[in-house]
Structures are given as structure tokens and as C-alpha cells.
C-alpha positions in Angstrom: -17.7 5.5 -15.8 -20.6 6.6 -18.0 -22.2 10.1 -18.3 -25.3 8.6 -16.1 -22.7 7.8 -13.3 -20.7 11.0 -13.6 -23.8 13.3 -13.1 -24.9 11.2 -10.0 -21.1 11.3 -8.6 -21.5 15.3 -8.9 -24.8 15.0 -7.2 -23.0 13.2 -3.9 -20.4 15.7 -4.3 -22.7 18.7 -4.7 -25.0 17.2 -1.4 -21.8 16.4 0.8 -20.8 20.1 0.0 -24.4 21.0 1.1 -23.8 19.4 4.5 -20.5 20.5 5.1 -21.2 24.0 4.6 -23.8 23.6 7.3 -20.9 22.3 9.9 -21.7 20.0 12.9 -25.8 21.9 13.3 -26.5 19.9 9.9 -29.2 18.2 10.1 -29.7 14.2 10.0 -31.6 14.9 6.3 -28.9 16.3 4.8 -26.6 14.1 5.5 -28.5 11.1 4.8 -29.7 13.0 1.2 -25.8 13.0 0.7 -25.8 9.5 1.8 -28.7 8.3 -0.5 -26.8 9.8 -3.4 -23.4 8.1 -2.9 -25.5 4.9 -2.9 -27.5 5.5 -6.0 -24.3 6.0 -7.5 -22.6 2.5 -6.4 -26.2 1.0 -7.7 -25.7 2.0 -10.6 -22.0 1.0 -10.9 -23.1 -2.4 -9.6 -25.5 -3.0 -12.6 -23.1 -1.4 -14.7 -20.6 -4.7 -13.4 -23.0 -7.2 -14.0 -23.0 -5.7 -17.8 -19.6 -5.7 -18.2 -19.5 -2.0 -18.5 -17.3 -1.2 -15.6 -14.4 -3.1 -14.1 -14.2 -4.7 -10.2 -11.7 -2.0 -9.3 -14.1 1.0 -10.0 -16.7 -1.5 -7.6 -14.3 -2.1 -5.5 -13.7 1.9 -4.5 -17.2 2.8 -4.5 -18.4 0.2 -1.7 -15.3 1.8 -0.1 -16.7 5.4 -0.3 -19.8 3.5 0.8 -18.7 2.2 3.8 -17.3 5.1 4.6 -20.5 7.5 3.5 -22.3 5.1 6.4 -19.7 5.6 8.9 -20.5 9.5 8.7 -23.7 9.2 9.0 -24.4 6.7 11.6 -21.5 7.2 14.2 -22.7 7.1 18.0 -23.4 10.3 18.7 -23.6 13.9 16.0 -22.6 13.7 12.8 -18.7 12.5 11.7 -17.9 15.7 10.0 -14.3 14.3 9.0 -15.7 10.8 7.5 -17.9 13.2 5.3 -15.0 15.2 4.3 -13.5 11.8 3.5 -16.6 10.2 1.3 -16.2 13.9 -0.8 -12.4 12.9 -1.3 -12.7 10.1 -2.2 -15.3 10.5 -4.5 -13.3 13.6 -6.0 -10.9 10.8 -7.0 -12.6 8.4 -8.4 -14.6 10.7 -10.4 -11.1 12.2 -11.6 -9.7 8.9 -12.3 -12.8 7.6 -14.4 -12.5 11.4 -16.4 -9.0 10.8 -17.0 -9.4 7.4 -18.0 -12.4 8.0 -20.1 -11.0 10.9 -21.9 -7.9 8.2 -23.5 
């Protein structure tokens, strides 16, 4: 994971915080801001795949956290507080992993 997808990852992060601090009154906005950034970030990993800069697995987890970032966002009624908690864990981890991996 490059520096470019790092700082985007901690942008997600930073806007899921944002809309779990404001609990199940937060606003459709926030969330989706959160949602927006989570896709930026698998846009980028996606052209980083085609490069050959990345590898399928990395791809592979962020349409996951995706999926999942959707889910929380557009479930039938409010906002899925849990999936969001979710879409921050995951990301957590695979922005630890790709650290931890880049730092070898």
C-alpha cells in the first residue's frame, strides 16, 4: 500500500470516527462522506492492480470493506451503526497489515 493509499485509508478512518461519535442522530452526509472516502481508497487500489503495484489479496479486502461500507449506509431504515463500526475494523486491519508489510 503506498503513501497515497495510506493517507486516504486514515481519511475513511478519521470520517467513520466522525460519524460514530455522532451515534444513531448522524446524519445521512456523514455517513456517506465516510462512504465516499472508503471508495476513493478501493479506486485507487484498483488502479494501483492494474499497475501491478498491489496484489489481488489487498483488492480482494477492500471491495470487502466496500460492501460492507454500503451495507451501513444504505440499510432499510437509520443508519447500521454496527456495520460502520465494522468498515472502521476492518480498515484498521488492513491498514496495519499493509504498515507491517511495508515496513520489511
Amino acid at each position: 500500500m503506498d503513501r497515497q493509499a495510506r493517507t486516504i485509508a486514515q481519511s475513511a478512518i478519521d470520517a467513520l470516527d466522525e460519524a460514530l461519535a455522532a451515534g444513531p442522530e448522524v446524519g445521512h452526509e456523514t455517513v456517506a462522506a465516510a462512504v465516499r472516502q472508503v471508495i476513493a481508497l478501493r479506486n485507487h487500489m484498483i488502479d494501483d492492480a492494474r499497475q501491478g503495484r498491489l496484489d489481488r489479496r489487498a483488492l480482494d479486502q477492500i471491495n470487502a470493506v466496500t460492501s460492507l461500507a454500503f451495507g451501513a449506509e444504505y440499510p432499510l431504515m437509520g443508519v447500521h451503526l454496527r456495520r460502520m463500526e465494522q468498515v472502521r475494523e476492518q480498515l484498521s486491519k488492513v491498514l496495519d497489515e499493509h504498515e507491517s508489510a511495508d515496513a520489511r
